[in-house]
N, C-alpha and C positions, 0 to 999 in steps of 0.2 A: 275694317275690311280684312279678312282674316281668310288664307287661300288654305287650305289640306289637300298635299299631292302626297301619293302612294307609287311607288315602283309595282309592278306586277307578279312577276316570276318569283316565288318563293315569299311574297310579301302579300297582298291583296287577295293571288290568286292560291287554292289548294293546291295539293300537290299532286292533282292531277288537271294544273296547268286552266282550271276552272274559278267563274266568281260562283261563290254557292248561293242559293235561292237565302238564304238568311242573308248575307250578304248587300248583295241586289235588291232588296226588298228593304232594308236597312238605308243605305244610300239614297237611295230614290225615296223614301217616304223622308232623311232629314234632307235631300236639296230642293226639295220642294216648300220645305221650311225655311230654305234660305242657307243653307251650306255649300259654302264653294268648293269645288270639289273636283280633281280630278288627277290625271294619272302624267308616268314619267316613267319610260321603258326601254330598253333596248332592243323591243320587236318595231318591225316594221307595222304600216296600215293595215298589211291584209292579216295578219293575223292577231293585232291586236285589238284593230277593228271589230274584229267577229267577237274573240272574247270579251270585247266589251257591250256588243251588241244587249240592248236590255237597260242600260243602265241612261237614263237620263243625263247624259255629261251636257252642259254647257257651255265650257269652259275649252280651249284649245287643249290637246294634249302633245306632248311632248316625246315623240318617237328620237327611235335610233342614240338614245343617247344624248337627244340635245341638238341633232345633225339637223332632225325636223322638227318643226312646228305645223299641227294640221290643224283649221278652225273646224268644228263637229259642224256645227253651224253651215260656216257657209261649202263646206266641205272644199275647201282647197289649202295647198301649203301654203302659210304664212310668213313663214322663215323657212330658208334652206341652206344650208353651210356647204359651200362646194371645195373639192379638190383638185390643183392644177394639176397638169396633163403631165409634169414635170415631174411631180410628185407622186401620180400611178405608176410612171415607168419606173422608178425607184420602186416602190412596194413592189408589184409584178417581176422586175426585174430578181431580187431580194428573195425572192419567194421560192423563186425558179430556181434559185441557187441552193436552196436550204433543203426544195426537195416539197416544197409545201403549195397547196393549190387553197385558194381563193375563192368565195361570191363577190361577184362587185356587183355594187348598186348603185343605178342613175337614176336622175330625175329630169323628165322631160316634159313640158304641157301639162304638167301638173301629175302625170303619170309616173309611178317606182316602177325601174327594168332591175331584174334578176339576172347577172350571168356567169357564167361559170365555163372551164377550159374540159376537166376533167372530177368524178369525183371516186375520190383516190382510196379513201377507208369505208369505214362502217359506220362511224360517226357520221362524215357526210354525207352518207346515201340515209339514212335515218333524219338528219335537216331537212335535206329535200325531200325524201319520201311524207315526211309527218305534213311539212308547207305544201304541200301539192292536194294532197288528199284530206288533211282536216282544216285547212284554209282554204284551199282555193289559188292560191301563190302562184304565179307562174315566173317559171326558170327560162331560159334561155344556153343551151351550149353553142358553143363559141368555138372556132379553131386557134382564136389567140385573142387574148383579152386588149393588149395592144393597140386591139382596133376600134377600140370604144371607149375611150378615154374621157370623152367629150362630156359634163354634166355627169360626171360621176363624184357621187358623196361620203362611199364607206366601204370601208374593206371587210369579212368576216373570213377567220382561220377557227378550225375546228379540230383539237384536236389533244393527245395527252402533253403535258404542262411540259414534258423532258424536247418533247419536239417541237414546241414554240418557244421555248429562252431564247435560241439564238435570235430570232426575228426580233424577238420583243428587245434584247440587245443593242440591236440592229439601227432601231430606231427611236429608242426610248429619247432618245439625248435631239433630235429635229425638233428643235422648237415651230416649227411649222406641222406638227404633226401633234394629235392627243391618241392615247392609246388605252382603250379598259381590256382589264389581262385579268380573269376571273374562272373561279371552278362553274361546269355548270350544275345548276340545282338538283337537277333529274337525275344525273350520272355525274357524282363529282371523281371521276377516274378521266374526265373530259375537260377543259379548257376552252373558252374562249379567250382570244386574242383579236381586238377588232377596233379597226386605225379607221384615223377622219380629222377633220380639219381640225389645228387648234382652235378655232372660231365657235366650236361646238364643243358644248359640255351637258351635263344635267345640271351644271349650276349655271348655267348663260341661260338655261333655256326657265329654269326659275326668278332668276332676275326677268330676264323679258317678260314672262306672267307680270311679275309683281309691277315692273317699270310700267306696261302698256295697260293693264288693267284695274291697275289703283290698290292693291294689294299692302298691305301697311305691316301686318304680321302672317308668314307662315312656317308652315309644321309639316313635315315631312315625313314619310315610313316608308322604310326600308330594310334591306336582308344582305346584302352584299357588297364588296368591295367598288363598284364601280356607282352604288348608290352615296358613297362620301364625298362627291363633287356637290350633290343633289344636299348631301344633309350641312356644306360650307356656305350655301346661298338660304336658309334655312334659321327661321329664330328659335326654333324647338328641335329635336331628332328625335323621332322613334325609331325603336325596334320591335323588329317582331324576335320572338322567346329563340326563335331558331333561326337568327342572323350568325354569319360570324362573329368570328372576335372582334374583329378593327371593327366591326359595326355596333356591337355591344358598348366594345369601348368607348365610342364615340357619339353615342345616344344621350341625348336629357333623361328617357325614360325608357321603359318597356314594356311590351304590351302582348297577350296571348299569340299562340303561335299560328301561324297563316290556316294549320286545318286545326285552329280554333275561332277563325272568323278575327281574328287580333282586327283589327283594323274597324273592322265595323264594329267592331266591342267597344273599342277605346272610342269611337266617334257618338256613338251612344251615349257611354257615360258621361262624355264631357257635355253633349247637347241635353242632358235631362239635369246635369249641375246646374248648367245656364238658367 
């Protein structure tokens, strides 16, 4: 029993944040041969959802970093990794002092809430503009986040790399806390920085595949730093040709680059070795 989980952004998907019809058409014609198959992101449902929309997953996929578990299936969370009430006043608090604003997301009834105090750059109005309009996402503004602490799972900051050290500083060292602190793909003059339980990883959230699903060997593809939790739970690592370095580094192998289809290439050829 043999799992192949792929990270999305800059790995699976082009670089216009798309699966391409070779792609799609690739996956779905080998899981229906029997390839287990599926994905491990740092988007949320609703827009991971959509881009994955097409593709035959049977398999839970693995949101937020590990925070979620969704079954495609029976379409509800599986696993949810939450954050004490204790623990948002620290980040919010932390935030507020450095000058920096926030999405927080809850999960309620099976439902992701989006919300947000203020959005403060061009980065952030570009998040939320793109989640509103090419997913469907919906925000919520807020007069103080403070008051919604309740079932809350993930913090996300957006923003250039010089004005989140101190945050990431801040809280690197709370062992109660995990933190992927990453350029983003589309505009690497931008940064993520985005906190959640230590309870959540992309490498818990692989163990759990493999633990609850019978999973004996799997193989992993990725592009970036916060896919190295994902490729330490992982008996193979790929990369894609346009990962970073720590990801190059730390790969078994490598494989064409995301707008060369990498992924469905390499899954190809190992299924017609077979």
């Amino acid at each position: 029993m043999e799992l192949f989980i792929s990270d999305l952004d800059g790995t699976l998907l082009n670089g216009n944040a798309e699966v391409t019809e070779f792609t799609r058409d690739t996956l779905n014609r080998l899981m229906a041969k029997g390839l287990n198959f599926t994905a491990a992101t740092a988007r949320t449902l609703a827009s991971a959802g959509k881009i994955l929309l097409g593709l035959d997953l049977k398999l839970p996929i693995i949101l937020m970093n590990g925070v979620l578990i969704y079954d495609m299936a029976e379409k509800k969370y599986v696993k949810i990794n939450s954050l004490s009430s204790e623990l948002c006043g620290l980040i919010i608090g932390l935030s507020k002092g450095l000058g920096l604003e926030p999405f927080m997301y809850s999960v309620s009834d099976n439902q992701l809430s989006t919300r947000y105090e203020r959005l403060i750059s061009p980065a952030m109005k570009s998040f939320y503009k793109e989640r509103r309009e090419k997913y469907y996402k919906s925000f919520t503004q807020v007069s103080g986040l403070s008051q919604y602490i309740d079932n809350v799972i993930y913090f996300t900051f957006i923003a250039e790399k010089e004005k989140l050290v101190p945050l990431y500083d801040a809280l690197k060292e709370n062992e109660k806390l995990n933190i992927t602190y990453y350029y983003d793909v589309y505009d690497p003059k931008l940064w993520y920085l985005e906190v959640f339980s230590s309870m959540a990883s992309k490498e818990q959230g692989v163990r759990y595949l493999r633990e609850n699903y019978g999973f004996d060997f799997v193989t992993a593809f990725g592009d970036n730093t916060n896919d190295l939790p994902m490729f330490k739970a992982a008996d193979k690592r790929v990369a894609v040709k346009n990962a970073c370095k720590e990801v190059l580094e730390g790969c078994d192998e490598v494989t064409g680059t995301n707008d060369e289809d990498g992924v469905a290439e390499y899954l190809l050829k190992t299924f017609e070795r077979n």
